[in-house]
N, C-alpha and C positions, 0 to 999 in steps of 0.2 A: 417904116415897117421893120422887124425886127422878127428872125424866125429862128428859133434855136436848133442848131442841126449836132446834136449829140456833143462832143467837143468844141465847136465854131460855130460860132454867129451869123448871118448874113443880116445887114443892115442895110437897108435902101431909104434913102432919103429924098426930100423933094430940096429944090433949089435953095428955100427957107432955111432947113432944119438943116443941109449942108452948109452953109453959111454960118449958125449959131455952134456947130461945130469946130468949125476955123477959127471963131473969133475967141474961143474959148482953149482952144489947143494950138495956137500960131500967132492969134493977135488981131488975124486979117482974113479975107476969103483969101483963097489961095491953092486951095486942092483942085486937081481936075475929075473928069467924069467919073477913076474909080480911086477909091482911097482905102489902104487896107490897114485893119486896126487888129495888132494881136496881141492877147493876152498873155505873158510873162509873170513869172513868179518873182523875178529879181529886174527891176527895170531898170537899174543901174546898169548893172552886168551886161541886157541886153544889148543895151544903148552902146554902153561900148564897144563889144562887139562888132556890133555893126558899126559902129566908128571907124575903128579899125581895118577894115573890110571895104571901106570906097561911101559908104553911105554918108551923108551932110548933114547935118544937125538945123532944121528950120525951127524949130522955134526948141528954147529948155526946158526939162519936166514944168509941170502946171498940175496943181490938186485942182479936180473937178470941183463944180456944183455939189457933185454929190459922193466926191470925196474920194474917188479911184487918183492914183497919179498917173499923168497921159504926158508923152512926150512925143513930138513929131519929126519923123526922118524924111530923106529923098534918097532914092534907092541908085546908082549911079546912072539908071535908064530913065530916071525923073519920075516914078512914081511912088509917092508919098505913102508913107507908114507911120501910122500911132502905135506905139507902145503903151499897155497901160496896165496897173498895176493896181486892184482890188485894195481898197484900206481892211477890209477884210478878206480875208482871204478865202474865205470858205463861200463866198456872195456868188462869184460867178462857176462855182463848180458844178 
């Protein structure tokens, strides 16, 4: 399920469709119960950032299915972030 809340997403998935997630932004199942994905203008930039700042690089950017670039962090508490970046830019606005 997927509900648009003005600026941010809430995304809830079942076991399935979290797992085709992973395998598609990490490689492998690997997230736990919550996973946060935000949208960035610049995902390089982001990425680094948060690089810089204690976060861990699980898996390198990855062009989607359907063509966003999605990159996945750990945040130094262990919970996981996608970053991901519109091939269009004006898609998720």
């Amino acid at each position: 399920m997927m509900l648009e809340l003005g600026q941010a997403t809430l995304e809830i998935f079942d076991e399935g469709q979290a797992q085709v997630i992973d395998n598609l932004e990490a490689g492998r199942p690997i997230s736990g119960q919550i996973r946060l994905a935000l949208l960035v203008p610049d995902l390089m930039a982001a990425m680094e950032h948060l690089l810089a700042h204690g976060a861990l690089l699980v898996h390198p950017p990855v062009v989607t299915p359907w063509g966003d670039l999605n990159v996945r962090l750990q945040d130094p508490d262990g919970l996981q972030i996608t970053l991901f970046q519109p091939s269009d830019p004006g898609e998720h606005s």
